[in-house]
Backbone bond lengths (Angstrom), bond angles and torsions (degrees), N, CA, C in turn:
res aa  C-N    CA-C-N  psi(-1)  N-CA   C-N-CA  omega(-1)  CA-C   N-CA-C  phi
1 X - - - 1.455 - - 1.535 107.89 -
2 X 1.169 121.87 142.11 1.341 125.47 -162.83 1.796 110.51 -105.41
3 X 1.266 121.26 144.31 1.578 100.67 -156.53 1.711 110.00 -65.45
4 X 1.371 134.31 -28.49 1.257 127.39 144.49 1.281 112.89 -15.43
5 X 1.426 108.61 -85.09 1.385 102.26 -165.72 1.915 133.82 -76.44
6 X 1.540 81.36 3.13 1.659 108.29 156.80 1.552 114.07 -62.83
7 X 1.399 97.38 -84.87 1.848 102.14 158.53 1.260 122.12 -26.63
8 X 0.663 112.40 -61.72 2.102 105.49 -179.29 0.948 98.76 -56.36
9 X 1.377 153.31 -43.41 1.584 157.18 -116.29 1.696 79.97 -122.16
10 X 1.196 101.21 -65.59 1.986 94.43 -178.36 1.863 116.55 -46.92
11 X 1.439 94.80 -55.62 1.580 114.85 -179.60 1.752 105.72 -33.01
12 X 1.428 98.17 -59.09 1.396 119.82 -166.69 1.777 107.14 -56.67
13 X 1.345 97.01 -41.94 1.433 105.58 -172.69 1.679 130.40 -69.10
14 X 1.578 84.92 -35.24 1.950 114.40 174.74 1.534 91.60 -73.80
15 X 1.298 135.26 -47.69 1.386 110.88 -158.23 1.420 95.88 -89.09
16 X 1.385 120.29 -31.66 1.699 99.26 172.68 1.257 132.34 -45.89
17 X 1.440 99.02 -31.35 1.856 106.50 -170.40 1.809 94.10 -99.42
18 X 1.146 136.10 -24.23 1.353 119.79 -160.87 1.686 92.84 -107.63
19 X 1.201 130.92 -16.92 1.501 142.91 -177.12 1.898 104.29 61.33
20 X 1.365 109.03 20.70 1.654 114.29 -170.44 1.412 88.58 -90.23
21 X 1.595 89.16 162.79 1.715 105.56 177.87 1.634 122.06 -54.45
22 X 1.280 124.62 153.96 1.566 114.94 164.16 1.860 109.01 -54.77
23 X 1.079 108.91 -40.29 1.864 87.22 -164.19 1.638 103.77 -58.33
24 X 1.808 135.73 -36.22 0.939 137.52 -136.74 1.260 82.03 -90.19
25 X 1.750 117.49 -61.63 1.480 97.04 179.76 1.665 122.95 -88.88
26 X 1.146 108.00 45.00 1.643 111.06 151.41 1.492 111.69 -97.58
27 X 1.444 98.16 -47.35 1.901 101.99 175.02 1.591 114.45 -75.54
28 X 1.810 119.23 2.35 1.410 87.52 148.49 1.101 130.62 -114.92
29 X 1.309 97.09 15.44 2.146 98.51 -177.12 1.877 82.69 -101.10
30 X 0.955 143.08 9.45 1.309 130.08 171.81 2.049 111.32 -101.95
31 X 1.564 79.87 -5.65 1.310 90.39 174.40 1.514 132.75 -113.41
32 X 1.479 79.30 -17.47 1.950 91.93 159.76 1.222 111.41 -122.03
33 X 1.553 101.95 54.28 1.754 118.89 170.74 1.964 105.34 45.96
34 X 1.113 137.18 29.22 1.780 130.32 162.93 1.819 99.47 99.82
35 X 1.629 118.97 16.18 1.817 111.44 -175.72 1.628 74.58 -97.43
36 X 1.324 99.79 124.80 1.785 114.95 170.50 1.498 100.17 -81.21
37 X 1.635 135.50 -26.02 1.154 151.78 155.33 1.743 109.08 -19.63
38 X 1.555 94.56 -88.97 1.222 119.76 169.88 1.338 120.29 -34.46
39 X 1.552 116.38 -44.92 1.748 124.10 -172.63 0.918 105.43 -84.96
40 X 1.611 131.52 -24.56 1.569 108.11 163.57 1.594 124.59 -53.16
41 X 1.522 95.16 -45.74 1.594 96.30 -176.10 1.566 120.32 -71.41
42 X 1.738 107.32 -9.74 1.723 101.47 176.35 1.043 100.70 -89.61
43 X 1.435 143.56 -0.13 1.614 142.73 -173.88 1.606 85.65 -90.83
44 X 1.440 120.83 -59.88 1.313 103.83 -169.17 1.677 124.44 -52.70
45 X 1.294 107.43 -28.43 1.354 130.23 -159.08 1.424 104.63 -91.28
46 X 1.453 117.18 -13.90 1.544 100.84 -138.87 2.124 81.36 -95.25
47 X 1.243 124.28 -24.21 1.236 114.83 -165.12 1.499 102.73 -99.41
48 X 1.091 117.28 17.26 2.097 120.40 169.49 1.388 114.89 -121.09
49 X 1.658 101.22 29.23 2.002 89.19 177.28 1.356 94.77 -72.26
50 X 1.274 86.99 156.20 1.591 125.54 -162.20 2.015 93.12 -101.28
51 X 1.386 119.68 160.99 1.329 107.30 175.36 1.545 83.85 -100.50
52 X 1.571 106.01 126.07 1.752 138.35 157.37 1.316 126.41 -71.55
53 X 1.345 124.61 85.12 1.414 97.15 -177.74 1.256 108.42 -89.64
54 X 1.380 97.44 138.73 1.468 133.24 175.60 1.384 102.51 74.92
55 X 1.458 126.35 9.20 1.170 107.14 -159.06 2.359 94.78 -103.84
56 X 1.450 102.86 176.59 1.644 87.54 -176.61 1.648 77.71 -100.05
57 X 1.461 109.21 145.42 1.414 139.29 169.37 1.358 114.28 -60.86
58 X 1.455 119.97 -39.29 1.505 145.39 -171.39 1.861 109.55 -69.84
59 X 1.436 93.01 -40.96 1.654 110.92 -168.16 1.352 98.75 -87.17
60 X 1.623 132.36 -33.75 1.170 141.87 170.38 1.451 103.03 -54.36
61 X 1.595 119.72 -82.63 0.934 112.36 -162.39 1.674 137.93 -86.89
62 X 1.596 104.99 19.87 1.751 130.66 147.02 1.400 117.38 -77.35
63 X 1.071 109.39 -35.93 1.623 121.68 168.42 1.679 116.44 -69.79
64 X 1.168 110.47 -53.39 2.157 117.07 149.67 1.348 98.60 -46.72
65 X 1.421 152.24 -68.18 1.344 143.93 -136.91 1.825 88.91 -90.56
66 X 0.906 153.21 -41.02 1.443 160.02 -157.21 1.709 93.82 -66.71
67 X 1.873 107.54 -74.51 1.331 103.78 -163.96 1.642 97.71 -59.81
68 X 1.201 151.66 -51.07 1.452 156.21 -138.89 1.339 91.47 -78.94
69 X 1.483 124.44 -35.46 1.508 115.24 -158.02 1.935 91.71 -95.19
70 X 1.228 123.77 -0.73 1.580 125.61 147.38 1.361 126.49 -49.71
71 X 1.361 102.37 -40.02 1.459 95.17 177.21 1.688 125.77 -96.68
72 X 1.320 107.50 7.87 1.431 116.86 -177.70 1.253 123.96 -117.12
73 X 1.461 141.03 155.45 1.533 136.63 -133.81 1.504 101.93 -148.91
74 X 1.054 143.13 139.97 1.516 149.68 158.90 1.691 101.13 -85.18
75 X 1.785 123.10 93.76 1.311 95.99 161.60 1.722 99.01 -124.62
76 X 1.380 109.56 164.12 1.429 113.87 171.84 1.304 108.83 60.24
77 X 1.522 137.74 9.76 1.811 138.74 176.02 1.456 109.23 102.01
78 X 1.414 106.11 1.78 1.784 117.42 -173.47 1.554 114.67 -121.60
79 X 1.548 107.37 130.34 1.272 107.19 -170.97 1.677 93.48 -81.84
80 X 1.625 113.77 153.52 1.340 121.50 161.87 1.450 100.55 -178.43
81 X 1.318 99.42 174.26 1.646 111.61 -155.71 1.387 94.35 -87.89
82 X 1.377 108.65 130.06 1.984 118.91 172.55 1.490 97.56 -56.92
83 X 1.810 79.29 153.67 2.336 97.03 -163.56 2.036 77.42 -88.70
């Protein structure tokens, strides 16, 4: 599979499970480098930053998408949370 047609296949998969637009989840699997894992949890994350002081917002909320994308599984072309 060619990473194109990886991406679509991811794209397809994030908006099935998150029902969000294509641009939002294009800019987050481009932001957690193509882990459709990961972009669920920065979609969840990405609209509850918290104000950080001093802290970077960006590093916060890849670090939210990391643990969240622990508990979730790619089986059969469908994202869902491991039994």
């Amino acid at each position: 599979m060619s990473g194109t047609e990886q991406l679509i296949e991811s794209l397809k998969m994030l908006r099935d499970y998150t029902g969000m637009g294509a641009v939002e989840c294009r800019r987050a699997l481009e932001r957690c480098e193509g882990d459709a894992l990961m972009a669920v949890g920065y979609l969840k994350y990405n609209g509850s930053l918290i104000n950080l002081k001093g802290g970077s917002q960006e590093s916060w909320l890849l670090g939210q998408a990391r643990s969240y994308a622990k508990l979730l599984c790619i089986k059969d072309g469908k994202i869902g949370y491991q039994p």
